[in-house]
C-alpha positions as CSV (number, residue, x, y, z in Angstrom):
1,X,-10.7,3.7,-12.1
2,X,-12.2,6.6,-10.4
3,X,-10.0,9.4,-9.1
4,X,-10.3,11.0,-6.0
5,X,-8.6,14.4,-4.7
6,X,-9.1,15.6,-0.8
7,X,-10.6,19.2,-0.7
8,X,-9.5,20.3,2.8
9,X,-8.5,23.2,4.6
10,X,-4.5,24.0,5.7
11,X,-3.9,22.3,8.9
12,X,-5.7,24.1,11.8
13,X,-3.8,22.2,15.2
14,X,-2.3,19.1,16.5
15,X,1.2,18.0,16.7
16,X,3.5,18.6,14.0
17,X,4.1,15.7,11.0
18,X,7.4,14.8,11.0
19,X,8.9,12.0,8.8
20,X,11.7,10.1,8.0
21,X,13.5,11.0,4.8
22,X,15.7,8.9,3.5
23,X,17.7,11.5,1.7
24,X,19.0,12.8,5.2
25,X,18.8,9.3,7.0
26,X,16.3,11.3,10.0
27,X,13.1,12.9,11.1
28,X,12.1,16.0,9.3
29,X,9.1,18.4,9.9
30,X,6.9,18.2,6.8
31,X,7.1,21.3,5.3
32,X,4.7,21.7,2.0
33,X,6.2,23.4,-1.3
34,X,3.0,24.8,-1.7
35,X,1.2,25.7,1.6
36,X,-2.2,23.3,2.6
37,X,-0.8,21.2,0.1
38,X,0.7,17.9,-0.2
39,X,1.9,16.2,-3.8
40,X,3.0,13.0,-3.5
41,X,4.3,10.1,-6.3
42,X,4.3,6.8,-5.5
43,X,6.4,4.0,-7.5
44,X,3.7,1.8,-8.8
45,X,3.7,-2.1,-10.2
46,X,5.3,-3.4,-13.6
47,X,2.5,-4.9,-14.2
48,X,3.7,-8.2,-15.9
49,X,2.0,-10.6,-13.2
50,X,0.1,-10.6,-10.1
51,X,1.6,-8.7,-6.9
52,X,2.5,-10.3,-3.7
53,X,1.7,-8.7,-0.4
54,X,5.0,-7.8,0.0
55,X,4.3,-5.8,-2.8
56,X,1.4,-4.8,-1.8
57,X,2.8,-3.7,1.9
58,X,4.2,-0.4,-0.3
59,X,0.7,0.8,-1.0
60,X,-1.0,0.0,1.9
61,X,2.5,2.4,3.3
62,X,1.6,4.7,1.0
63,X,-2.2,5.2,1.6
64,X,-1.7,5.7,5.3
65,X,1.1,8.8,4.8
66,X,-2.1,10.1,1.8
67,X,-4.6,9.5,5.4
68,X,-2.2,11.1,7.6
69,X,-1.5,14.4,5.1
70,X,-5.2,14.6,4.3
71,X,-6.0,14.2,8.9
72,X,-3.5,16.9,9.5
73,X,-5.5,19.3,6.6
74,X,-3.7,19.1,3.5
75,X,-4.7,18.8,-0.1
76,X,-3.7,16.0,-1.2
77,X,-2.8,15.2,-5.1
78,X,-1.3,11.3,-5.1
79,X,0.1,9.9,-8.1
80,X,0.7,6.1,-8.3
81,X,2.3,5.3,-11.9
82,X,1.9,1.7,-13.9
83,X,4.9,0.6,-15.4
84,X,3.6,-1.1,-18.7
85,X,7.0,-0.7,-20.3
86,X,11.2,-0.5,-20.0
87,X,11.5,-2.3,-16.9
88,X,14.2,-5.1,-16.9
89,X,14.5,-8.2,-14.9
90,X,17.4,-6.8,-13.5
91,X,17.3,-3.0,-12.0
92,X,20.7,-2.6,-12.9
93,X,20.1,-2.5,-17.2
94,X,20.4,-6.3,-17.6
95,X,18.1,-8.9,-19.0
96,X,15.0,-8.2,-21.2
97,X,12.2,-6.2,-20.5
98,X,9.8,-7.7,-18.3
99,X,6.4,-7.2,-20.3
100,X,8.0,-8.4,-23.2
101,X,9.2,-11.7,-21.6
102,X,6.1,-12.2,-20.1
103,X,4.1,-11.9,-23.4
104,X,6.5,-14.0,-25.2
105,X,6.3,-16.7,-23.2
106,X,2.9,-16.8,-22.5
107,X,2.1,-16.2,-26.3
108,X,0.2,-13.2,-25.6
109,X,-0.4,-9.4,-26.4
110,X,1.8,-7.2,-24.3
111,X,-1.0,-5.1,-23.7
112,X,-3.9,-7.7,-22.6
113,X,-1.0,-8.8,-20.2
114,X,-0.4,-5.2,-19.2
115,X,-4.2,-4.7,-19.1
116,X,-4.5,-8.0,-16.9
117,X,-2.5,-7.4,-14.7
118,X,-3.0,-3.9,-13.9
119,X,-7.1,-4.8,-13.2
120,X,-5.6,-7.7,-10.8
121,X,-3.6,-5.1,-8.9
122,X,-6.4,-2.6,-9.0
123,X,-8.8,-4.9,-7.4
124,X,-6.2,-5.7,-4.5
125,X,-6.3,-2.0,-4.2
126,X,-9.7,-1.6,-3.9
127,X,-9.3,-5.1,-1.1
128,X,-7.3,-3.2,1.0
129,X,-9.3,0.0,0.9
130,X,-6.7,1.8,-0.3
131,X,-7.8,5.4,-1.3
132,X,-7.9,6.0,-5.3
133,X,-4.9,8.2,-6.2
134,X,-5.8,11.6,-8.1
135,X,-4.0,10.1,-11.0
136,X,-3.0,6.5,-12.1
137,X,0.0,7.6,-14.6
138,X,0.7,5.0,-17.2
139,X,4.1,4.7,-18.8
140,X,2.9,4.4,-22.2
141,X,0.8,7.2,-22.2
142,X,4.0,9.3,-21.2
143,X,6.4,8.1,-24.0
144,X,6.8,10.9,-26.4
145,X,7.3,13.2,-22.9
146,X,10.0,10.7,-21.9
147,X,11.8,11.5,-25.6
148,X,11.7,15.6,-25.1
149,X,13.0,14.7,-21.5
150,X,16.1,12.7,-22.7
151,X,16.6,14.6,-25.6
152,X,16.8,17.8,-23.0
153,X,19.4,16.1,-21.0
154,X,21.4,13.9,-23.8
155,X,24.1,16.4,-24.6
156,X,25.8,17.3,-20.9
157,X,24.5,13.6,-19.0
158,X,24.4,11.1,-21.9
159,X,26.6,9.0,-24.2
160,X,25.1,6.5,-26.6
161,X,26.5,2.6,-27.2
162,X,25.0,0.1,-30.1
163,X,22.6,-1.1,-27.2
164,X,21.0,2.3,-26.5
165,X,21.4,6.2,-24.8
166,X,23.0,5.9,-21.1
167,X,23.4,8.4,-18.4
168,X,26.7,8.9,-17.3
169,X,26.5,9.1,-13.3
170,X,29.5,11.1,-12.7
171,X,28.1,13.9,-14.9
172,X,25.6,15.3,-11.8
173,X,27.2,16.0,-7.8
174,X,26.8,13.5,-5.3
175,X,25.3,10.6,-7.6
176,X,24.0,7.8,-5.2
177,X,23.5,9.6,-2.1
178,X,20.3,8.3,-1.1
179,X,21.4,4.8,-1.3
180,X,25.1,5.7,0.6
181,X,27.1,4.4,-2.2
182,X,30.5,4.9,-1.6
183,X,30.3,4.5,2.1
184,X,29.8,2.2,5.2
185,X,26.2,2.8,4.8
186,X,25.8,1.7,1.5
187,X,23.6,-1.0,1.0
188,X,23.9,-2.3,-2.4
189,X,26.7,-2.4,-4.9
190,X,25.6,-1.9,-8.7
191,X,27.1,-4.6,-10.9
192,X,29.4,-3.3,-13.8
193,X,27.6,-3.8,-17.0
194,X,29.8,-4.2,-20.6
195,X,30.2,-1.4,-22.7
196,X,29.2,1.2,-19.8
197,X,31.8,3.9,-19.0
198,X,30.5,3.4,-15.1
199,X,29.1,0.3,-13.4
200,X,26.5,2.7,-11.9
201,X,25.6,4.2,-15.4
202,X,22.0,3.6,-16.7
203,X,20.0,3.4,-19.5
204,X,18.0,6.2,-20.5
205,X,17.0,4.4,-23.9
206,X,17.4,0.9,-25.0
207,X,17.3,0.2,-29.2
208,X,15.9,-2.9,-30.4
209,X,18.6,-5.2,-31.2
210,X,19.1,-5.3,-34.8
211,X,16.6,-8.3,-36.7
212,X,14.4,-7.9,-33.4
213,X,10.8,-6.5,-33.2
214,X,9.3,-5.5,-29.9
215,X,5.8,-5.3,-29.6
216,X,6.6,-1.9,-27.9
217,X,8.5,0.3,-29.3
218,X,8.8,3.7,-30.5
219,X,11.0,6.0,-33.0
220,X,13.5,8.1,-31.0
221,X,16.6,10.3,-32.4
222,X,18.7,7.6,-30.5
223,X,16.5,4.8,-33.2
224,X,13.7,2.8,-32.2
225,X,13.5,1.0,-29.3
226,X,11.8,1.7,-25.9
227,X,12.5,4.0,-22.7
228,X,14.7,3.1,-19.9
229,X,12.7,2.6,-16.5
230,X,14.2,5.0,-14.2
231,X,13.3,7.7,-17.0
232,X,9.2,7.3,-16.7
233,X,8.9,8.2,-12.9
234,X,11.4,11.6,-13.4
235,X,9.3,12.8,-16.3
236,X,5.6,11.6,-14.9
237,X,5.9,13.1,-11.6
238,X,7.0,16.3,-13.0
239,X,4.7,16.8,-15.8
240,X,1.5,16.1,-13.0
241,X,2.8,17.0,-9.4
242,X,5.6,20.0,-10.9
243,X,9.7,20.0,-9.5
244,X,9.7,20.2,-6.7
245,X,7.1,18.2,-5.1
246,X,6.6,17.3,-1.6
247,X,7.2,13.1,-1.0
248,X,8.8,10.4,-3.1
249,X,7.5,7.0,-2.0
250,X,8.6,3.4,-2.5
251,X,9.7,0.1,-1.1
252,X,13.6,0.0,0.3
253,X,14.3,-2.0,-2.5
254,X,13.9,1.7,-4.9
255,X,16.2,3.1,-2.5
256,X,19.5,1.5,-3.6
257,X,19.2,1.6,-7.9
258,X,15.9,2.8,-8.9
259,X,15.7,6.1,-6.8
260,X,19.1,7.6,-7.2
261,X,18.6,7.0,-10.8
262,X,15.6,9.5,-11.0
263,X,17.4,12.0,-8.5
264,X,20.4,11.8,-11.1
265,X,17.8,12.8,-14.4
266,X,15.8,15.3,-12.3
267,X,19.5,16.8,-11.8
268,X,20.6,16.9,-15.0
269,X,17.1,18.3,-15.9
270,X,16.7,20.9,-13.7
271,X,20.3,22.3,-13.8
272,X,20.4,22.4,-9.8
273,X,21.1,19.5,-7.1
274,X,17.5,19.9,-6.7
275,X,16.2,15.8,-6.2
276,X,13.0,16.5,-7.2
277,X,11.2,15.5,-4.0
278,X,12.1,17.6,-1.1
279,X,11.9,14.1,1.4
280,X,12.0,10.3,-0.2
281,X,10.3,7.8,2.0
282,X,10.7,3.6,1.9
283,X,9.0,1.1,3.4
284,X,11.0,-1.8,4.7
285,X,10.4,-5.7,3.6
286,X,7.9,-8.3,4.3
287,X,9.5,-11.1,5.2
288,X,8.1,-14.7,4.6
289,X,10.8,-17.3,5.4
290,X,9.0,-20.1,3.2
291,X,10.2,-18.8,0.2
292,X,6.5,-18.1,-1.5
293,X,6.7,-14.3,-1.8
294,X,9.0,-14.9,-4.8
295,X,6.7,-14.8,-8.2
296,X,9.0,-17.7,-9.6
297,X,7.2,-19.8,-7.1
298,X,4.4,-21.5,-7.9
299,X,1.6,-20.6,-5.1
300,X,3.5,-17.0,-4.2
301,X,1.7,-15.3,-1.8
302,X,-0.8,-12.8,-3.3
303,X,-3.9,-11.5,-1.6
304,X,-5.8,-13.8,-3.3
305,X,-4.1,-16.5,-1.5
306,X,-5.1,-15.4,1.6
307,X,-9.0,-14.6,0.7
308,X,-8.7,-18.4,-0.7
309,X,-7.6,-19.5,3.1
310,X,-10.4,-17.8,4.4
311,X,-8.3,-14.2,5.8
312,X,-10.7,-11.0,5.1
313,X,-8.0,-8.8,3.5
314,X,-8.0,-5.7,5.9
315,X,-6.8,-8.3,8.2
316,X,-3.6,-8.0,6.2
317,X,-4.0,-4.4,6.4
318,X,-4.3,-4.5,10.2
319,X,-0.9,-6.8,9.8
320,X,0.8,-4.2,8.1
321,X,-0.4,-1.3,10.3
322,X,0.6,-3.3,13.5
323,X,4.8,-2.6,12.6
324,X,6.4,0.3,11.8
325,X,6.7,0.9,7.7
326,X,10.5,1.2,8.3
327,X,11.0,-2.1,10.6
328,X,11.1,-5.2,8.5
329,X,7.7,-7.1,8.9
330,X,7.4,-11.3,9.1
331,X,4.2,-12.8,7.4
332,X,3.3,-15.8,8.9
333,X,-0.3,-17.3,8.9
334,X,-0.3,-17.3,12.6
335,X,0.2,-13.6,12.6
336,X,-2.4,-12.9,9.8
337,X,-4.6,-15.1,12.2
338,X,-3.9,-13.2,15.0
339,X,-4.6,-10.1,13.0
340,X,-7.8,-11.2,12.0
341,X,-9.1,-11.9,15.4
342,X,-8.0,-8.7,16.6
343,X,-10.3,-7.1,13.9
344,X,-13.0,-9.3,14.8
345,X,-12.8,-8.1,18.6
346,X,-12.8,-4.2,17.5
347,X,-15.8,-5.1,15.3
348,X,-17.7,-6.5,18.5
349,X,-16.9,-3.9,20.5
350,X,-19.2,-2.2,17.7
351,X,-21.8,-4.5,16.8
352,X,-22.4,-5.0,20.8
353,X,-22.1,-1.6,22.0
354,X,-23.2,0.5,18.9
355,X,-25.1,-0.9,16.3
356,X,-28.3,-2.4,18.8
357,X,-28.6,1.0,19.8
358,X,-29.1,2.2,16.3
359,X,-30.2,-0.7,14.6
360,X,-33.3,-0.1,17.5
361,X,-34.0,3.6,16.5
362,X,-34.1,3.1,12.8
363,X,-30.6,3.9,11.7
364,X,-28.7,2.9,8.6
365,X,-26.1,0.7,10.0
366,X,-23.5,3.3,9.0
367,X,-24.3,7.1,7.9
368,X,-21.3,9.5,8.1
369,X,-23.5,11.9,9.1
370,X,-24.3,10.5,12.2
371,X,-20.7,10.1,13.2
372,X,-18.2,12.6,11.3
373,X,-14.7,12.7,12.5
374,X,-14.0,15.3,14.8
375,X,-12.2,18.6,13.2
376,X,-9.2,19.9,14.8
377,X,-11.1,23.5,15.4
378,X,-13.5,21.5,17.8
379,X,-11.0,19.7,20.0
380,X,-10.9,22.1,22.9
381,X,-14.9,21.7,23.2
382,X,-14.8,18.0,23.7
383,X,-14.7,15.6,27.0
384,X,-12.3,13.6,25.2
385,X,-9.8,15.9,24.1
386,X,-6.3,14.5,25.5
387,X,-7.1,11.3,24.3
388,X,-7.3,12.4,20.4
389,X,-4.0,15.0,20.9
390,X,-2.2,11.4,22.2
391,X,-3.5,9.8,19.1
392,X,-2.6,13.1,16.8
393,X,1.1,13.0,18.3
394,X,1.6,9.3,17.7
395,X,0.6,9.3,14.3
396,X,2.9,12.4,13.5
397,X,5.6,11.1,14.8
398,X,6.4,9.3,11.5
399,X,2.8,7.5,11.6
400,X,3.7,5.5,14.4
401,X,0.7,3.1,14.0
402,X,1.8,0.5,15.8
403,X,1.4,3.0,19.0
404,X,-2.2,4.2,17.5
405,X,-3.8,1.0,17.5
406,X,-3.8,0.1,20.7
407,X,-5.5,3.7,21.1
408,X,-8.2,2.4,19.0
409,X,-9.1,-0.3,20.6
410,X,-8.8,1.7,24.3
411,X,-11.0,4.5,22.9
412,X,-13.5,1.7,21.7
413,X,-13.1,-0.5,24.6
414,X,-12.0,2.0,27.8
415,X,-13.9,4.9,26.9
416,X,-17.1,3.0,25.9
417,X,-18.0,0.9,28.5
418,X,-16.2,3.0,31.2
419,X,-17.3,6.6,30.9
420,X,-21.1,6.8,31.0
421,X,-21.1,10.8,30.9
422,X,-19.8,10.7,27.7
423,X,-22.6,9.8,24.6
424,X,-22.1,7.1,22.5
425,X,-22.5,9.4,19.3
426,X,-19.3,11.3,21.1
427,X,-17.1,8.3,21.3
428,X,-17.6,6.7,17.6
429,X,-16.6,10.2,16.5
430,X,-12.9,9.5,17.8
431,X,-13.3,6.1,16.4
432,X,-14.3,7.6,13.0
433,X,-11.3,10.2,13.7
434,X,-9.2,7.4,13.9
435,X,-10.2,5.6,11.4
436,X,-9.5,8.0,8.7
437,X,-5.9,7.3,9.1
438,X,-6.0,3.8,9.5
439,X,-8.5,3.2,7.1
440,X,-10.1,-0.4,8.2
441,X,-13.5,0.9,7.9
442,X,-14.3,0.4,11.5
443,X,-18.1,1.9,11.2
444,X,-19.0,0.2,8.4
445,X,-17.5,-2.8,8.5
446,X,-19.1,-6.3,9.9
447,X,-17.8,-9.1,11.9
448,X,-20.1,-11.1,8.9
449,X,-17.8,-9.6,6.4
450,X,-14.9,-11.0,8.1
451,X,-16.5,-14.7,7.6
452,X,-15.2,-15.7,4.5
453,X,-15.5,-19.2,3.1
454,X,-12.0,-21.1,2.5
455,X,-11.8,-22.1,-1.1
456,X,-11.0,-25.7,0.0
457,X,-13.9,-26.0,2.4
458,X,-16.2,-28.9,1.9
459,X,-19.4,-27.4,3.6
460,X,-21.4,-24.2,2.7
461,X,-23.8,-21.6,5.1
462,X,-26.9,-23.7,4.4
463,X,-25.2,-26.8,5.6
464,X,-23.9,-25.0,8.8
465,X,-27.2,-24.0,9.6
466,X,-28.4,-27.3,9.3
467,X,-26.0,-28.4,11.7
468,X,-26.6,-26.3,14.0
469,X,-29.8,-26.3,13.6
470,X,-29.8,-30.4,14.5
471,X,-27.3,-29.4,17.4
472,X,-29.8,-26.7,18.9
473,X,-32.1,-29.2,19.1
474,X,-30.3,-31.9,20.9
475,X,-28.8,-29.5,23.6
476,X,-32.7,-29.0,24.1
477,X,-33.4,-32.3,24.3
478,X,-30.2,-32.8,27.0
479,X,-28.8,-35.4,24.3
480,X,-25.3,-33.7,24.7
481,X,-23.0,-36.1,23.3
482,X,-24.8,-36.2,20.2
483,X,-24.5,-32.1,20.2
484,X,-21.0,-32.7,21.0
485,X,-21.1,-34.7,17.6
486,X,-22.5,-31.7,16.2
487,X,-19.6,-30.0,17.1
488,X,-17.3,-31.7,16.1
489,X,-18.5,-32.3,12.4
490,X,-18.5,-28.6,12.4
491,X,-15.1,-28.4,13.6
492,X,-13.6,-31.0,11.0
493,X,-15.5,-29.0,8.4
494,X,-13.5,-25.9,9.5
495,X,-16.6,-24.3,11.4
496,X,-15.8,-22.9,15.1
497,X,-19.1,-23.0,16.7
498,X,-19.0,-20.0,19.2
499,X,-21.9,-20.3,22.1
500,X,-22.8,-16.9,23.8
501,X,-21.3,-15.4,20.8
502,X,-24.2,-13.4,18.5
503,X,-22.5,-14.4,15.9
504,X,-23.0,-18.5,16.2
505,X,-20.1,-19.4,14.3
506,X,-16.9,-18.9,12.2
507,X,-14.7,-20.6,10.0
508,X,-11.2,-21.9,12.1
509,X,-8.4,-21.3,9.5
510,X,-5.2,-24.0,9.7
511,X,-2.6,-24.1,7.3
């Protein structure tokens, strides 16, 4: 996969970014270790099966704070790790490794399952337009790194059992802070685990049980086994972003096990209370009440699913971008649907209003040339200046998207059709402004592309066309209950037909 870094000036104007950190529970003013830049590590998949949208809700999270720093002017360095090894069915050190179940049981090589897996979840990546990272950091490729790390730390924060090296958690201040253990605000209780000297302690390296063989493992001075999976984030974000770095992203589930374990080893590694990322930020849940989002399940919902039921996948995107990443979102299919035709009716605004224009005079139907997004240093020399500083505050105000996209759809709508003293070229700028933090590809996207065929659908373009074809014909001829019939073999094929609409039809999704 191709890496990208943003090349950008320091910020120039605009409201000031502030976010939530969940280290201090409020709203902070980004402030850069590094001035005009941003670093930022993302917790990545284990990449033992497919992920789910919820899953996928953490990345599509992530990509908008990457938009948002590289808008305001930053250089950007994102690092999204793959977790190929060391992570357990259970955060909290019980069970077996995942990778290595999975390839047991499905009689395969841990590393074509880890190399499956991690294509699948690059390709929903690449669905949801979500920006390439500067680096994908894989945990194998780290493993000797992970060895000098816990060998650094072993003798003041460690203690070793038959079963492998463990952190002791009362050995650095404050241990669980992020998470609120120990108080009313506490989310989570860790489970004691046998053998541990704290429930709360973790393992830094697991041995191979004796007569066992794992299909990864490595020699350690601890004896062969594999790392822990709190121990690969703490040593790959140091080694390519530096302590400290700026952000620390993940899904609220990190915030209770996962992430105080890494603030505990960056400790005990850098001698300090130092976390390692100055602010932590979590996404909240996706919620699907039908119990599919679970990967026990049979047909859990991944973004395959939906392409299968016909859903464009930046209409999931739009799904996610219409709550806050802190507020707990519902999937439903209704909601995806509504999603969907929202996207549609931007799109139109587009094809309508835009594209005849240039489509007419030659144009590419999208050149970046012709509409760049509009740099801060040119705002005060615009007609539509208040209207991008509303959008600007909203979005760093803890990207409040849900307040940005009806924006969107008034600069696309309001500020197209109802200001004729401002040119066309003008207005798509904002839109393209816009869309560089919301990332649906607004200018380059096609109400066409949103048409996608439903696996189970029993009729193809050709045969639409036919139809409609044969319908056309009888509306001519005034034979309108046989049009009407027309219609309604559409319609129980799936197909909407949409008269007065450019364009003709679209699939109706049920479910």
């Amino acid at each position: 996969m191709g890496a990208v870094m943003t090349d950008t000036p320091a910020p120039a104007s605009g409201a000031p970014l502030r976010l939530f950190n969940s280290l201090t529970r409020q709203l902070e003013p980004f402030a850069p270790v590094h001035p005009g830049e941003a670093r930022v590590y993302s917790c990545g998949p284990t990449v033992y099966n497919y992920p789910h949208i919820g899953n996928m809700r953490a990345y599509v999270f992530a990509d908008t704070l990457g938009r948002t720093l590289t808008y305001k002017g930053y250089r950007l360095t994102h690092v999204i790790n793959i977790t190929d090894v060391g992570h357990l069915t259970d955060d909290a050190d019980a069970g077996e490794d995942k990778l290595e179940k999975a390839a047991a049981e499905r009689a395969q090589s841990i590393w074509d399952i880890a190399r499956h897996y991690t294509e699948a979840y690059w390709a929903d990546i690449k669905a949801l337009n979500i920006r390439q990272p500067a680096h994908w950091s894989i945990a194998t490729d780290y493993v000797p790194q992970m060895i000098d790390f816990a060998k650094a730390i072993a003798d003041k924060h460690c203690y070793e059992l038959d079963s492998g090296l463990y952190f002791d958690t009362t050995s650095v201040a404050d241990y669980g802070r992020l998470a609120r253990h120990g108080t009313d605000e506490g989310e989570s209780r860790i489970d004691p685990v046998d053998g541990k000297r704290h429930p709360a302690d973790f393992a830094i390296w697991r041995k191979t049980p004796p007569g066992e063989t794992r299909q990864m493992e490595w020699d350690s001075p601890w004896g062969r086994g594999a790392p822990g999976w709190h121990l690969e984030c703490s040593v790959m974000s140091e080694a390519l972003l530096g302590f400290p770095f700026d952000i620390h992203t993940g899904g609220i589930d990190h915030r209770e096990i996962h992430h105080p374990n890494e603030i505990a080893q960056n400790q005990a590694h850098s001698c300090s209370a130092d976390s390692g990322a100055r602010m932590w930020m979590h996404n909240n849940f996706l919620v699907e009440r039908s119990g599919k989002m679970s990967k026990s399940s049979g047909e859990f919902l991944r973004l395959q699913l939906l392409i299968d039921k016909g859903y464009h996948p930046l209409a999931y995107r739009l799904m996610c971008l219409q709550a806050h990443y802190r507020s707990e979102l519902e999937f439903s299919w209704e909601g995806l649907g509504a999603a969907l035709t929202r996207l549609k009716r931007m799109l139109k605004v587009i094809e309508v209003k835009l594209w005849r224009e240039y489509k007419a005079a030659g144009q590419p139907v999208y050149d970046p040339a012709i509409f760049p997004p509009i740099p801060r240093d040119e705002w005060d020399n615009i007609d539509v200046t208040g209207f991008i500083r509303d959008f600007d505050a909203a979005i760093s105000e803890d990207l409040n998207t849900p307040k940005v996209l009806p924006m969107t759809e008034l600069a696309m709508v309001e500020n197209v059709l109802g200001d004729p003293t401002i040119s066309n070229q003008l207005r798509w700028r904002v839109v393209a402004t816009m869309d560089q933090v919301l990332g649906l590809n607004l200018l380059s996207l096609k109400r066409t592309d949103l048409r996608i065929r439903p696996k189970n659908a029993t009729i193809d373009e050709e045969g639409i066309t036919s139809v409609l074809e044969a319908r056309q014909l009888a509306r001519e001829q005034k034979n309108f209950a046989q049009a009407d019939e027309f219609r309604n073999l559409l319609l129980n094929h799936g197909v909407e037909v949409m008269d007065g609409d450019p364009l003709g039809w679209d699939w109706r999704l049920e479910n």
